[in-house]
ZADO-1210 file (C-alpha; in nm, 4 decimals, padded with zeros to 6 digits):
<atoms>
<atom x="19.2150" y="11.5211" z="16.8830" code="UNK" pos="1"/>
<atom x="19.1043" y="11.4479" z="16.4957" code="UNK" pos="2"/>
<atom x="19.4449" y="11.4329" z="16.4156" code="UNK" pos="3"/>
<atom x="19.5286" y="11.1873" z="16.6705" code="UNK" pos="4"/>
<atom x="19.2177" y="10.9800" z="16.6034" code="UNK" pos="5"/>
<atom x="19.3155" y="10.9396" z="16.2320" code="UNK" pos="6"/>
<atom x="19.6522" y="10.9166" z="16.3124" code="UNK" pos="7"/>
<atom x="19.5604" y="10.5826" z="16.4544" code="UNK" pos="8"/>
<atom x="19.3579" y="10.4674" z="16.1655" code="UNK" pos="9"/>
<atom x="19.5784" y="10.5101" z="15.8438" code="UNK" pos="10"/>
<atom x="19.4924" y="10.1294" z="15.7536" code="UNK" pos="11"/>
<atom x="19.1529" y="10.1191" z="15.8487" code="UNK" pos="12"/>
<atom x="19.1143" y="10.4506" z="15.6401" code="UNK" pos="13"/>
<atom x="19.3120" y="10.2906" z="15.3188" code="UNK" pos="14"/>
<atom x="19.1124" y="09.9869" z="15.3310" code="UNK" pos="15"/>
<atom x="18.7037" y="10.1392" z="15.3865" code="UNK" pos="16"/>
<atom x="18.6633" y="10.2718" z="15.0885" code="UNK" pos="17"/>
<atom x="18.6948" y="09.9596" z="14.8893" code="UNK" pos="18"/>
<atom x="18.6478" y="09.6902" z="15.1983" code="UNK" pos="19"/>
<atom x="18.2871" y="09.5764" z="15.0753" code="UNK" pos="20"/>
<atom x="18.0280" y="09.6313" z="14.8832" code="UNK" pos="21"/>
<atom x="17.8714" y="09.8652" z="15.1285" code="UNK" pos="22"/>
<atom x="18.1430" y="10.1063" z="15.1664" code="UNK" pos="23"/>
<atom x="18.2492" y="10.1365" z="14.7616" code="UNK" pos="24"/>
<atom x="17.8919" y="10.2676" z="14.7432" code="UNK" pos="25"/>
<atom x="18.0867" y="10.5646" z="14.8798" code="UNK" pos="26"/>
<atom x="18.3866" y="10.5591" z="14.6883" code="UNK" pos="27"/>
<atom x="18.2110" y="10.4408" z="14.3310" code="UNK" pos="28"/>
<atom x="17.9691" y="10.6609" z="14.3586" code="UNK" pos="29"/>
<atom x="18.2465" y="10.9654" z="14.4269" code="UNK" pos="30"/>
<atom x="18.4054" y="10.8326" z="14.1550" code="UNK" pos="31"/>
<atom x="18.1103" y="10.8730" z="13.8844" code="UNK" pos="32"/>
<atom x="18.0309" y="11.2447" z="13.9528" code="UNK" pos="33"/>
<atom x="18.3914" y="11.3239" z="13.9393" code="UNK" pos="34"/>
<atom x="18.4149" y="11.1973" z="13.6018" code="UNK" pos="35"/>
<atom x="18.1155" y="11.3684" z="13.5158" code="UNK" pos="36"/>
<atom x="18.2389" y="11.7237" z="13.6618" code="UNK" pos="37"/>
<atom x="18.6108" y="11.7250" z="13.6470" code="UNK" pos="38"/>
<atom x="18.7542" y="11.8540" z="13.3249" code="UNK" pos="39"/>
<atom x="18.9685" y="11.6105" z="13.1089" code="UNK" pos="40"/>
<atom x="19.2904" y="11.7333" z="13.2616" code="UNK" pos="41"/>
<atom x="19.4631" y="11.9477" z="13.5216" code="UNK" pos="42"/>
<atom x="19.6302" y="11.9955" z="13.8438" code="UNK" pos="43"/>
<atom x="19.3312" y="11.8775" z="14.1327" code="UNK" pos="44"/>
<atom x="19.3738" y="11.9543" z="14.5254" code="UNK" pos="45"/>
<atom x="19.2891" y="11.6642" z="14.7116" code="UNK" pos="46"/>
<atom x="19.2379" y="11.8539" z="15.0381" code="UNK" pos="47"/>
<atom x="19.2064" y="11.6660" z="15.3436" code="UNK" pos="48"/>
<atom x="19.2972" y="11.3512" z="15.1321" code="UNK" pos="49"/>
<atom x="19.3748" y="11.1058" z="15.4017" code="UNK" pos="50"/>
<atom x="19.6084" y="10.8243" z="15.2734" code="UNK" pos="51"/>
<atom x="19.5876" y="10.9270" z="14.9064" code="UNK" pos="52"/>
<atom x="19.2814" y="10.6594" z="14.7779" code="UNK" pos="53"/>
<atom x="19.1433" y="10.9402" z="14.5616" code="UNK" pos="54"/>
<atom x="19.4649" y="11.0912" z="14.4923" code="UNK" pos="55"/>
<atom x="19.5885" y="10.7752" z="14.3358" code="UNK" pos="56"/>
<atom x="19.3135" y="10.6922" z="14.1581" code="UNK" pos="57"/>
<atom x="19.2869" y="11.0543" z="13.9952" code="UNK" pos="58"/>
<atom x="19.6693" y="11.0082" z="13.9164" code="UNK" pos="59"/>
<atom x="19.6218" y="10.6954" z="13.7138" code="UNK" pos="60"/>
<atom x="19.3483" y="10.8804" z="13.5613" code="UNK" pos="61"/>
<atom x="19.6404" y="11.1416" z="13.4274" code="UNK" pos="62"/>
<atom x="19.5449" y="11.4174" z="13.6590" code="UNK" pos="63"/>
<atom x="19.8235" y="11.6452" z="13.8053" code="UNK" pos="64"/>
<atom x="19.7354" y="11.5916" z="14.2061" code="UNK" pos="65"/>
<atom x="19.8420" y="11.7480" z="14.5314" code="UNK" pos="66"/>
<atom x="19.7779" y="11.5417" z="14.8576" code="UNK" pos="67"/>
<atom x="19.6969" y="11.7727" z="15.1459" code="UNK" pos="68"/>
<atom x="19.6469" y="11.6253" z="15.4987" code="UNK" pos="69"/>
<atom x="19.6591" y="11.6828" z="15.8656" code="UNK" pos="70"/>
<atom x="19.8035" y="11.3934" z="15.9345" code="UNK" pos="71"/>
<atom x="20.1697" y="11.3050" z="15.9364" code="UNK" pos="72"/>
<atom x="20.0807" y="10.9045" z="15.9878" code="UNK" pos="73"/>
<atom x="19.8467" y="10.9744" z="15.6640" code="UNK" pos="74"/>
<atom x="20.1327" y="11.1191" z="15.4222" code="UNK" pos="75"/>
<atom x="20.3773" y="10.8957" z="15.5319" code="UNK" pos="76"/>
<atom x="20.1404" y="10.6453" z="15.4078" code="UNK" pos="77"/>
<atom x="20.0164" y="10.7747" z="15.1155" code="UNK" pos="78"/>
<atom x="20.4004" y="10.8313" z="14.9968" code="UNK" pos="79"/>
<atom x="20.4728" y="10.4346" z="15.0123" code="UNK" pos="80"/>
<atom x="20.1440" y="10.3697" z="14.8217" code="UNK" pos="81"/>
<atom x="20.1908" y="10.6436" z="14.5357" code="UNK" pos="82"/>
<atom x="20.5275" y="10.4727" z="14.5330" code="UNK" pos="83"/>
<atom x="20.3662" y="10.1482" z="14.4463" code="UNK" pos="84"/>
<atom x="20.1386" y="10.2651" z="14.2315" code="UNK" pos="85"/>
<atom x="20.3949" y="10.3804" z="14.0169" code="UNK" pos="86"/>
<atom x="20.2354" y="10.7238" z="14.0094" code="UNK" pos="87"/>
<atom x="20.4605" y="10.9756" z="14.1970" code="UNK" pos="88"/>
<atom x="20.5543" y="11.1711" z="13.8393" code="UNK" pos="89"/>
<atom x="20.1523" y="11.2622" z="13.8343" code="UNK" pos="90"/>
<atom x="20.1577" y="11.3415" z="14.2345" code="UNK" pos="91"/>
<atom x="20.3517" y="11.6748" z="14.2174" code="UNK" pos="92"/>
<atom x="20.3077" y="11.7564" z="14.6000" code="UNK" pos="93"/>
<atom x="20.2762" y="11.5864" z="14.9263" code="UNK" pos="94"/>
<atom x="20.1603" y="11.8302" z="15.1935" code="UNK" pos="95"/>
<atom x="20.0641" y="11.8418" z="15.5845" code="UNK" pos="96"/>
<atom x="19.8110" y="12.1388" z="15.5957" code="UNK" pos="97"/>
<atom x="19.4713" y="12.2519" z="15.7382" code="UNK" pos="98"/>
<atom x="19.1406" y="12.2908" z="15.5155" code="UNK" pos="99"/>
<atom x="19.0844" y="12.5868" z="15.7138" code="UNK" pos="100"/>
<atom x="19.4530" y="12.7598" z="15.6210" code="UNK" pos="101"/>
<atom x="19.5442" y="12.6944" z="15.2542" code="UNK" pos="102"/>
<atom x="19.7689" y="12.9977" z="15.2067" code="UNK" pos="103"/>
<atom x="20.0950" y="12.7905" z="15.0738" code="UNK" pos="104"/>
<atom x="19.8657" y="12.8454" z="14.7519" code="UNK" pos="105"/>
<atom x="19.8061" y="13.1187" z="14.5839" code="UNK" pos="106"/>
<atom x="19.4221" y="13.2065" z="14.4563" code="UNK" pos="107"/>
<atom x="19.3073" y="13.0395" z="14.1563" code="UNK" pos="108"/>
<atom x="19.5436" y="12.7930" z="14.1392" code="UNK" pos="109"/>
<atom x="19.3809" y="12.4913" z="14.0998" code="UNK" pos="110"/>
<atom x="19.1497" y="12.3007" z="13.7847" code="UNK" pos="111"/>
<atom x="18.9648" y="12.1289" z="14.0677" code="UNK" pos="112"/>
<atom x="18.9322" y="12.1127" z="14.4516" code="UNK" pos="113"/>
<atom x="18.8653" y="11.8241" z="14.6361" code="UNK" pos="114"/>
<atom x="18.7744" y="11.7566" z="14.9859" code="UNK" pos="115"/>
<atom x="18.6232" y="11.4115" z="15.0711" code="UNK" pos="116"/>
<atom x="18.5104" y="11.1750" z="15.2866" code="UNK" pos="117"/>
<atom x="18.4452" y="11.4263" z="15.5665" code="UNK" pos="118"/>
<atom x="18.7015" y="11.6551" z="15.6705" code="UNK" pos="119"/>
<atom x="18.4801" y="11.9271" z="15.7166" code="UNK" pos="120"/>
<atom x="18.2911" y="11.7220" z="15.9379" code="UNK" pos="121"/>
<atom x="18.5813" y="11.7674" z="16.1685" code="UNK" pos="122"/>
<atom x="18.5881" y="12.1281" z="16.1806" code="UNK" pos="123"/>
<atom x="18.3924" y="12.2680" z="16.4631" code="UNK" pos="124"/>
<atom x="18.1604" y="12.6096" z="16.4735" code="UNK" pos="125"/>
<atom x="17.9577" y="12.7596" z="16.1913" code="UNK" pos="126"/>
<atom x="18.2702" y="13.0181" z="16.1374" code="UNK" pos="127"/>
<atom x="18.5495" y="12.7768" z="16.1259" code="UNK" pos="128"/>
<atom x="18.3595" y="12.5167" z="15.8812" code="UNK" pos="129"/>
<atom x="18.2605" y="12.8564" z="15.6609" code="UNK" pos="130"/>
<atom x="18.6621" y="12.9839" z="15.6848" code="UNK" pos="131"/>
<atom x="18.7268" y="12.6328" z="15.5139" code="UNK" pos="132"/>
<atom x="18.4840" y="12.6476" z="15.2682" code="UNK" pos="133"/>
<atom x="18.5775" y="13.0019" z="15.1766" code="UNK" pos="134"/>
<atom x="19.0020" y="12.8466" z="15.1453" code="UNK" pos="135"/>
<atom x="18.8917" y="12.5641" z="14.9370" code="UNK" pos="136"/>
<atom x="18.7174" y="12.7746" z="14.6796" code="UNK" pos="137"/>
<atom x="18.9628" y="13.0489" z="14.6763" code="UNK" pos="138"/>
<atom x="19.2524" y="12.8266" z="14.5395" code="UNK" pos="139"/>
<atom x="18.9980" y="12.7111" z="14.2687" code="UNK" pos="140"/>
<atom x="19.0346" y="12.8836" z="13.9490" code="UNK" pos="141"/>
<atom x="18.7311" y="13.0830" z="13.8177" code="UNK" pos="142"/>
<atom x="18.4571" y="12.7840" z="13.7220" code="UNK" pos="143"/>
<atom x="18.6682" y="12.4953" z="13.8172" code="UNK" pos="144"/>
<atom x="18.4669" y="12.1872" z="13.9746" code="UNK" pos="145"/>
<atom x="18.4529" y="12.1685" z="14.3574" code="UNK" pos="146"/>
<atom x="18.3253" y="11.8701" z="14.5760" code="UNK" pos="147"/>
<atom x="18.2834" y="11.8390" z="14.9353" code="UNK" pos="148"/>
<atom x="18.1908" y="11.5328" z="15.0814" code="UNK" pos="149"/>
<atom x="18.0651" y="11.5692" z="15.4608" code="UNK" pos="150"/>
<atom x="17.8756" y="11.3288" z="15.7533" code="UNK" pos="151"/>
<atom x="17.4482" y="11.2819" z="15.7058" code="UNK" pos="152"/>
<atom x="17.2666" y="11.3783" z="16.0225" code="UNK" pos="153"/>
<atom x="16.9347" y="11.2096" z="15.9440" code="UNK" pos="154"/>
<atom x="17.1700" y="10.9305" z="15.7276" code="UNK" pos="155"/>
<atom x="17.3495" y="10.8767" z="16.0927" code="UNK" pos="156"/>
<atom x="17.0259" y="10.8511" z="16.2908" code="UNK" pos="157"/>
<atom x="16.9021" y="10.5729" z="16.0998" code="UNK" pos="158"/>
<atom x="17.2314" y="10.3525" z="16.1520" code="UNK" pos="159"/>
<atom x="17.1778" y="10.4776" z="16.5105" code="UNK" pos="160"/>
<atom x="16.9890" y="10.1896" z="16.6541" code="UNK" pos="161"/>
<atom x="17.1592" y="09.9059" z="16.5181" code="UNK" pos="162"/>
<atom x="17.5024" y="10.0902" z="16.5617" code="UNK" pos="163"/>
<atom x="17.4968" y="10.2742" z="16.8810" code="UNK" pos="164"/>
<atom x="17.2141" y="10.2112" z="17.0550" code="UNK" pos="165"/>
<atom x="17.4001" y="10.2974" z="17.4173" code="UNK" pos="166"/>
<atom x="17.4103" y="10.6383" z="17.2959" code="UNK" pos="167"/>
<atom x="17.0482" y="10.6924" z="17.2402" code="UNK" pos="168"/>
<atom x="17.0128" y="10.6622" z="17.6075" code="UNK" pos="169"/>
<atom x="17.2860" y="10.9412" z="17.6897" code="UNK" pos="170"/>
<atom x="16.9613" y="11.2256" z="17.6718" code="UNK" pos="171"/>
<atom x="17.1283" y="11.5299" z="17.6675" code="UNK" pos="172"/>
<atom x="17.3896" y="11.4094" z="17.4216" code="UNK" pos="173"/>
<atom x="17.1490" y="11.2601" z="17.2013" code="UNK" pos="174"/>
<atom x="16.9116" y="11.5567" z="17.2116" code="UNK" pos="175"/>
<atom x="17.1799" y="11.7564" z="17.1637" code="UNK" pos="176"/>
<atom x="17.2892" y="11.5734" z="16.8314" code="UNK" pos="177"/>
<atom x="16.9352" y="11.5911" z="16.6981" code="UNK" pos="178"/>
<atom x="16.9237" y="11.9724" z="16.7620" code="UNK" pos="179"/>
<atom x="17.2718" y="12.0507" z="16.6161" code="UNK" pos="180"/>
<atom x="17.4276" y="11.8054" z="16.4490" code="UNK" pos="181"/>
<atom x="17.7302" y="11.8353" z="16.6549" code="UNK" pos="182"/>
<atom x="17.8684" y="11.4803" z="16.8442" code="UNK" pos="183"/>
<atom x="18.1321" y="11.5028" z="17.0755" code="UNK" pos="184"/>
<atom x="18.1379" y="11.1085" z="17.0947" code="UNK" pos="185"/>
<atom x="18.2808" y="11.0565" z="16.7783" code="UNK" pos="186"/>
<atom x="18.4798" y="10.7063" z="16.7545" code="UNK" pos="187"/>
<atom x="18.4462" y="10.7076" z="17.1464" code="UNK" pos="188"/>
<atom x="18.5652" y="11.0880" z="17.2153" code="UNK" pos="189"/>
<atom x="18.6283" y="11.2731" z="16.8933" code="UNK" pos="190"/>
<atom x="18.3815" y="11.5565" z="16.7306" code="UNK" pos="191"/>
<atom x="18.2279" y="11.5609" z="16.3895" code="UNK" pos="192"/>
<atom x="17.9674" y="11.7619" z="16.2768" code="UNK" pos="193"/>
<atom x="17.6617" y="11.5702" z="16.0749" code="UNK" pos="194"/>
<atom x="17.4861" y="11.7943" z="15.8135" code="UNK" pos="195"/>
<atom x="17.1475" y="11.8266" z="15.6731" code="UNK" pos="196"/>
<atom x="17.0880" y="11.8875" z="15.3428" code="UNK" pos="197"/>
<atom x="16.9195" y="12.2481" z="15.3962" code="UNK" pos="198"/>
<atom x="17.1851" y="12.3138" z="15.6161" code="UNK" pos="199"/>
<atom x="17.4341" y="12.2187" z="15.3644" code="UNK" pos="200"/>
<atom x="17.2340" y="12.4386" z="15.1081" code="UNK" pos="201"/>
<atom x="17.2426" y="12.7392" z="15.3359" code="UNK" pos="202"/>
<atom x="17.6102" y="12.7339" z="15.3692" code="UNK" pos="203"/>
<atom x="17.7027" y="12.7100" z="15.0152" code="UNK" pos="204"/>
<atom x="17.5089" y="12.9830" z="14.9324" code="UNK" pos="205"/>
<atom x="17.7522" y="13.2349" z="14.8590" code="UNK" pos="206"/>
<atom x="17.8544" y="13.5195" z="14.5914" code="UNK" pos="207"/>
<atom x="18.2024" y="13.3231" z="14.4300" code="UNK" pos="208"/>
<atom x="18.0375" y="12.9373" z="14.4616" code="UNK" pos="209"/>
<atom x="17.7392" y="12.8043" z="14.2398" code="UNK" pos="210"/>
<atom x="17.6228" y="12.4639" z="14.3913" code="UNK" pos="211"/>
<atom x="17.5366" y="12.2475" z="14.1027" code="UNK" pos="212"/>
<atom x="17.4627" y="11.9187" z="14.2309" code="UNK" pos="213"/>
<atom x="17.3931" y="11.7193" z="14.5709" code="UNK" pos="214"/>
<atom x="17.4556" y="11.3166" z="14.5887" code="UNK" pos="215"/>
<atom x="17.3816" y="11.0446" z="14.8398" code="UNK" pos="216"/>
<atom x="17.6481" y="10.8779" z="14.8378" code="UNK" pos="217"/>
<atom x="17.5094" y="10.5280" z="14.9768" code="UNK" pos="218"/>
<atom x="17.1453" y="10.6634" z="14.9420" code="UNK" pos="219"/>
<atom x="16.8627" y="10.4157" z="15.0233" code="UNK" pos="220"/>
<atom x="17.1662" y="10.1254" z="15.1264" code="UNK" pos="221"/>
<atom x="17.2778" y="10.3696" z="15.4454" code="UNK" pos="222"/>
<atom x="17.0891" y="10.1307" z="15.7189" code="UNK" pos="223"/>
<atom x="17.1246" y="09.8338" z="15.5429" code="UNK" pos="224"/>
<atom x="17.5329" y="09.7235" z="15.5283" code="UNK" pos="225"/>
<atom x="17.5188" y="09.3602" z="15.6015" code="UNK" pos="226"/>
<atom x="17.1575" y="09.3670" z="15.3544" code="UNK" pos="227"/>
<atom x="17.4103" y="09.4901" z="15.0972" code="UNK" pos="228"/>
<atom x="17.6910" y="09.2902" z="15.1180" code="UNK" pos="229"/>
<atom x="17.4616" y="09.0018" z="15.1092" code="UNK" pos="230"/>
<atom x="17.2897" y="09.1546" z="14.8185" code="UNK" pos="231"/>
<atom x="17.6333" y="09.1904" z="14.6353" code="UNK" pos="232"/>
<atom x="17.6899" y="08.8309" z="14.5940" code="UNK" pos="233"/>
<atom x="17.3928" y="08.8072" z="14.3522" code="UNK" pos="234"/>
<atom x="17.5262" y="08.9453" z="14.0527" code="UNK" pos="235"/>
<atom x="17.1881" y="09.0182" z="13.8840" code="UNK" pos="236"/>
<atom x="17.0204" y="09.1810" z="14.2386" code="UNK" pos="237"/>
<atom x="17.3366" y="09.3788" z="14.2381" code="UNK" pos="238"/>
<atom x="17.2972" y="09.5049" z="13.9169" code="UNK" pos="239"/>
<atom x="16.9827" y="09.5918" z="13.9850" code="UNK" pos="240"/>
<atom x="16.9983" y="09.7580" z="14.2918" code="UNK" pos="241"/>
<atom x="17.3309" y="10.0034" z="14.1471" code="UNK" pos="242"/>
<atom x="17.1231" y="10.1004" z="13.8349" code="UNK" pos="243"/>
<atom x="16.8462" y="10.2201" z="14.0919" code="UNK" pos="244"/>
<atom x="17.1148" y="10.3687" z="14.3434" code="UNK" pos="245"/>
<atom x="17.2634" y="10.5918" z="14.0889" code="UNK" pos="246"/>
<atom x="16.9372" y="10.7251" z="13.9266" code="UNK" pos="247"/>
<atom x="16.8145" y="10.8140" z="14.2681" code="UNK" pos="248"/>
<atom x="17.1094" y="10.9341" z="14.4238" code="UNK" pos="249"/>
<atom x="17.0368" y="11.2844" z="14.3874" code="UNK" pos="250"/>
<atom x="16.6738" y="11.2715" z="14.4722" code="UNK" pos="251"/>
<atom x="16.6470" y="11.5198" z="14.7794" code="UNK" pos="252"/>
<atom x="16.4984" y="11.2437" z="15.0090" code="UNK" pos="253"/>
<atom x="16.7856" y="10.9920" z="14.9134" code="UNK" pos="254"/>
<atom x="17.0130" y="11.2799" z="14.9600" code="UNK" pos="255"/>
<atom x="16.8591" y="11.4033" z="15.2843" code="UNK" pos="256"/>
<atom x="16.9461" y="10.9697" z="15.4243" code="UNK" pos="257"/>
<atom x="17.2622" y="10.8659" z="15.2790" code="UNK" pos="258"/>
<atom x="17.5114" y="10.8493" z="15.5810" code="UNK" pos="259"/>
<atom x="17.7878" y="11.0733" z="15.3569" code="UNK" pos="260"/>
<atom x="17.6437" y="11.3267" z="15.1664" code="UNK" pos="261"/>
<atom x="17.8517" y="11.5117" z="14.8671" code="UNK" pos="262"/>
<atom x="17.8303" y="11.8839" z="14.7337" code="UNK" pos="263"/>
<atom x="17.9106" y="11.9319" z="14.3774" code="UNK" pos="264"/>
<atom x="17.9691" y="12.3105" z="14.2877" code="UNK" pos="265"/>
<atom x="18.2022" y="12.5439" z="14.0679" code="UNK" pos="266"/>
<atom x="18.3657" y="12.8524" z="14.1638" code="UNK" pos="267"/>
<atom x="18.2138" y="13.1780" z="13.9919" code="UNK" pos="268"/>
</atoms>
């Protein structure tokens, strides 16, 4: 039912990363602790990579890049904008795959792993989100970078009132999203899975991963789009408030808000 969701939502999912002020928080922010992790060159899984935005951007950067998705609608995409970006000699694979089942690649095969803007949010169960995890750091080489970029709970249950309101009054889904993180109304009637940082901690605790690093990725801005967007236009306030965002951005309480939360680790 992901699949189908995204499947209708290729534009929509090209365009929000860069659509306003708000949402480049996201993407800009992504962008800074890559280039602070990655290392100067190498081939880079982009693992649940949507339409390619980060694919293409690492490309013009002179990374080596493989686009994985689990959407058709996605790659097809992606393939017409790599094509335009006059990139496709830097994008040396275009696959339709599962996070959870990486096996066309061999272990330690990659310089760095991606997977961003949520696609473990999508897998459901404490096992089938940990068999993920486990695939994307396998294909890592030994101490290359890995980031994982998931949904907020307490981030989401600040944009709650403002955003979905009618859902607040559904009791036993609500409670059941504050207990577990788990909402089966997703977009209307998808699932995704909204972490906590402790959870988050918990699960990459593990013998081959070292978690370095955890970032808000819209911090303290999270409830506060159209705020921001307004803020934007004042080129001085906006200054301002982006030096702030990125000192604070890994401050656990900023973390613990931000409505997409990223994981920074390396593979030991």
């Amino acid at each position: 039912m992901v699949k189908e969701c995204y499947a209708q939502s290729v534009q929509y999912e090209w365009r929000r990363l860069i659509q306003d002020a708000y949402h480049r928080l996201e993407f800009d922010t992504t962008m800074l602790f890559l280039k602070k992790y990655l290392p100067k060159k190498g081939l880079i899984l982009d693992a649940g990579g949507g339409p390619g935005r980060y694919t293409i951007e690492l490309a013009k950067k002179g990374y080596d890049v493989i686009l994985l998705d689990l959407v058709k609608e996605n790659l097809e995409f992606a393939k017409k904008q790599i094509k335009k970006a006059k990139v496709e000699n830097k994008v040396k694979e275009i696959v339709q795959g599962d996070i959870r089942n990486l096996s066309r690649f061999q272990d330690n095969t990659f310089d760095a792993v991606l997977c961003l803007g949520g696609p473990l949010s999508h897998v459901k169960g404490n096992k089938q989100r940990e068999k993920a995890i486990s695939e994307l750091i396998r294909v890592a080489k030994p101490r290359a970078p890995i980031f994982v970029s998931v949904f907020g709970k307490f981030g989401c249950l600040s944009l709650t009132p403002a955003g979905w309101p009618h859902e607040i009054e559904m009791t036993a889904h609500f409670k059941r999203f504050v207990k577990t993180g788990d909402d089966y109304l997703w977009r209307g009637k998808y699932y995704a899975h909204y972490f906590t940082p402790e959870e988050l901690k918990d699960i990459f605790t593990r013998k081959d991963f070292k978690l370095i690093q955890m970032v808000g990725l819209e911090g303290l801005a999270t409830p506060h789009e159209k705020a921001i967007n307004k803020l934007a236009k004042n080129k001085k306030a906006w200054k301002n408030w982006l030096e702030m965002h990125y000192k604070l951005c890994t401050h656990p309480v900023v973390v613990g808000i931000s409505v997409h939360i990223l994981v920074i680790g390396k593979k030991i």
